[in-house]
C-alpha positions in Angstrom: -17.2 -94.1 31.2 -19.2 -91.7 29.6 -16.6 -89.9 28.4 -15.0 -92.9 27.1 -18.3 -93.6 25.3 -18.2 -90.0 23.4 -14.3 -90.6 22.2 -15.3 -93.9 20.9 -18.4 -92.2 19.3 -15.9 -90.0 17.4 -13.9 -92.5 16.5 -16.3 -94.5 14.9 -17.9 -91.4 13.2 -14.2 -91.0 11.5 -14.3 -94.4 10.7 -17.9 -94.3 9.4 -15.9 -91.5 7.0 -14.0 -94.0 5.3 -17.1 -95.4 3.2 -17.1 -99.2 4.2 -17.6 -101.7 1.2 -20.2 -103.8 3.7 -17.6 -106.7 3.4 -16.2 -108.9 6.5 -13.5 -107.3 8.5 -11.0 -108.8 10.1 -11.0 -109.1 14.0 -8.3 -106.4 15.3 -7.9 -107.5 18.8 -5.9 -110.2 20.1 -4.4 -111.0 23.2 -6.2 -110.2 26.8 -4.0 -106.5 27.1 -3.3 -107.2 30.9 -0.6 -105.1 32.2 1.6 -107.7 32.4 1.5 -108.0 28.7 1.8 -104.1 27.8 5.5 -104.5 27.4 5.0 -107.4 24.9 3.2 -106.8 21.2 -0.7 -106.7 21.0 -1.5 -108.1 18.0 -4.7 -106.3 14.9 -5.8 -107.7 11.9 -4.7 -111.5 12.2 -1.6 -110.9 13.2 -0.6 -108.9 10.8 -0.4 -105.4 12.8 1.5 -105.3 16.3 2.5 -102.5 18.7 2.9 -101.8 22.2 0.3 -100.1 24.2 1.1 -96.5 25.7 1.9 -97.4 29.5 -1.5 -96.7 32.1 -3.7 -98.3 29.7 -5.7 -101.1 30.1 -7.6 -103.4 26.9 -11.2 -102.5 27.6 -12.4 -103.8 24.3 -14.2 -107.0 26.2 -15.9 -104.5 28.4 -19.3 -105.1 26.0 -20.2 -108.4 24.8 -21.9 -107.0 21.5 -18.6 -104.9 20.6 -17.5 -105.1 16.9 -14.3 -107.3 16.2 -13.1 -104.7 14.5 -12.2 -102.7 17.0 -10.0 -102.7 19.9 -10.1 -99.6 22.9 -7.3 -99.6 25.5 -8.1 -96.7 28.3 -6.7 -95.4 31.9 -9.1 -96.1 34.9 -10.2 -92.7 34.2 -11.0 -92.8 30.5 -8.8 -89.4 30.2 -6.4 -91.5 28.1 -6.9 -93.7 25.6 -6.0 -95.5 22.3 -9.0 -96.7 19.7 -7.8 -99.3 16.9 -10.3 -99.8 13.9 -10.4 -101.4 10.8 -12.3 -101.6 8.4 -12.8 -101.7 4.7 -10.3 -99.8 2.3 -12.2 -97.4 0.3 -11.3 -96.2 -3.2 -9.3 -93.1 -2.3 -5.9 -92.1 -1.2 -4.7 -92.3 2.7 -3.9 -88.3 2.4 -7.6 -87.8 1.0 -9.0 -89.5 3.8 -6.7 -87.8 6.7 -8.1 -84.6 5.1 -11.6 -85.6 4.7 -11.5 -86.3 8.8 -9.5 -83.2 9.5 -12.7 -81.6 7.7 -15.4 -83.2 9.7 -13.3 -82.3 12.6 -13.3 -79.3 11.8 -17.2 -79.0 11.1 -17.3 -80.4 14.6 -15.2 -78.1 16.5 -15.1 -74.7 15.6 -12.0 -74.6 17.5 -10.0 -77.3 16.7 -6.2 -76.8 16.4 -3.8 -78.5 13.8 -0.7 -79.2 15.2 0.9 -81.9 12.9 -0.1 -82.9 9.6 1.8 -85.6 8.0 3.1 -89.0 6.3 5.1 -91.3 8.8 6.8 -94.1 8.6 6.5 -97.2 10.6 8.4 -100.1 9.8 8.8 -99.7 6.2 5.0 -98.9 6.0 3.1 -95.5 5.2 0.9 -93.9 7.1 -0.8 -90.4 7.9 -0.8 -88.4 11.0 -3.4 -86.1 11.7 -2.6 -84.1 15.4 -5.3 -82.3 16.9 -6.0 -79.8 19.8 -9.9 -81.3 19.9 -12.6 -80.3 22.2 -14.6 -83.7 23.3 -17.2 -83.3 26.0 -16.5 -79.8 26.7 -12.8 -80.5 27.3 -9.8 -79.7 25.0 -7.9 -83.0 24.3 -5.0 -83.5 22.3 -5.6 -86.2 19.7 -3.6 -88.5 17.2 -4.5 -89.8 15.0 -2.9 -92.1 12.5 -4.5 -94.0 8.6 -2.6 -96.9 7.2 -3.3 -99.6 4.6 -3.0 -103.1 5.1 -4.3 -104.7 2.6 -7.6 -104.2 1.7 -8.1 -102.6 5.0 -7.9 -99.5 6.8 -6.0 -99.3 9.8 -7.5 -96.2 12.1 -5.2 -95.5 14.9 -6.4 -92.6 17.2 -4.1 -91.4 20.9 -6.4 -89.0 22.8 -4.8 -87.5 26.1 -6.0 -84.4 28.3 -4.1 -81.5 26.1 -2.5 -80.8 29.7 -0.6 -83.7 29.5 0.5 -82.6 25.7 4.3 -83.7 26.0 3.7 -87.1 27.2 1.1 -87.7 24.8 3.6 -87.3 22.2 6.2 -89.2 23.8 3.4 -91.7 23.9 3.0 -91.4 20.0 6.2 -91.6 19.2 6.7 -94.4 21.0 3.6 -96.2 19.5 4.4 -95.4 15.9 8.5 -96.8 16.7 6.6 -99.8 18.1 4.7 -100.6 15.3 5.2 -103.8 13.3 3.0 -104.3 10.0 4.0 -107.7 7.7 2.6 -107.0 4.1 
């Protein structure tokens, strides 16, 4: 859990990156994310954003009753996997100064840090950037994903984190995630 704590601590440094505007954002969550429903589309941002969650990971976003709407964690028992969806409000700047503004902090954070993908994507019709990292989070090397898209006036931050052991089926995972991704305009 306490790992799972740090990751999420990460994430919402990142997010803090993106320079809110201190206006409303819109719940991401919906749906309860029981395993039976992991094969069907979790719904973000009103409906408006849906994908499938990577397989072994369970919605932990109720876990804390004063958790942010904005936000929605989905984790393994173990906390060793997990996927972190945040929005929050679009800032004035371009997606590809903000993926490279967070691979900058990253950077600052760990000396170490590895890029092993750097680029725009395309999920169903819609733009995004894809930041993938070999990170060090609580002492441990992880391999991290992460992905910025706009929907409106909001930021979509997507972020896979897996043990970098399990490298290959993180990015199967990825893959998977980004193919599954539905975004209505």
């Amino acid at each position: 859990m306490q790992k799972l704590v740090k990751i999420v601590g990460v994430c919402l440094f990142a997010a803090s990156l993106m320079a809110c505007d201190g206006s409303k954002d819109q719940p991401v969550a919906t749906g309860s994310g029981t395993s039976a429903e992991q094969s069907d589309q979790t719904s973000v941002l009103g409906g408006k954003v849906s994908f499938t969650v990577p397989d072994g990971l369970q919605d932990q976003s109720g876990k804390s009753a004063t958790q942010a709407t904005n936000m929605a964690v989905y984790a393994d028992n173990a906390a060793q996997k997990m996927l972190i969806v945040i929005s929050s409000s679009m800032p004035d700047d371009t997606l590809e100064n903000l993926i490279t503004r967070m691979e900058a902090q990253q950077k600052m954070r760990d000396a170490e840090l590895v890029i092993i993908k750097k680029e725009e994507v395309t999920a169903d019709g819609q733009k995004l950037q894809r930041l993938d990292t070999a990170i060090r989070i609580d002492g441990k090397k992880n391999y991290s994903s992460t992905l910025l898209g706009q929907i409106d006036k909001q930021l979509l931050t997507m972020q896979l984190t897996y043990p970098i052991e399990q490298q290959e089926e993180a990015e199967k995972a990825i893959n998977q995630f980004i193919s599954s991704l539905k975004i209505k305009p």
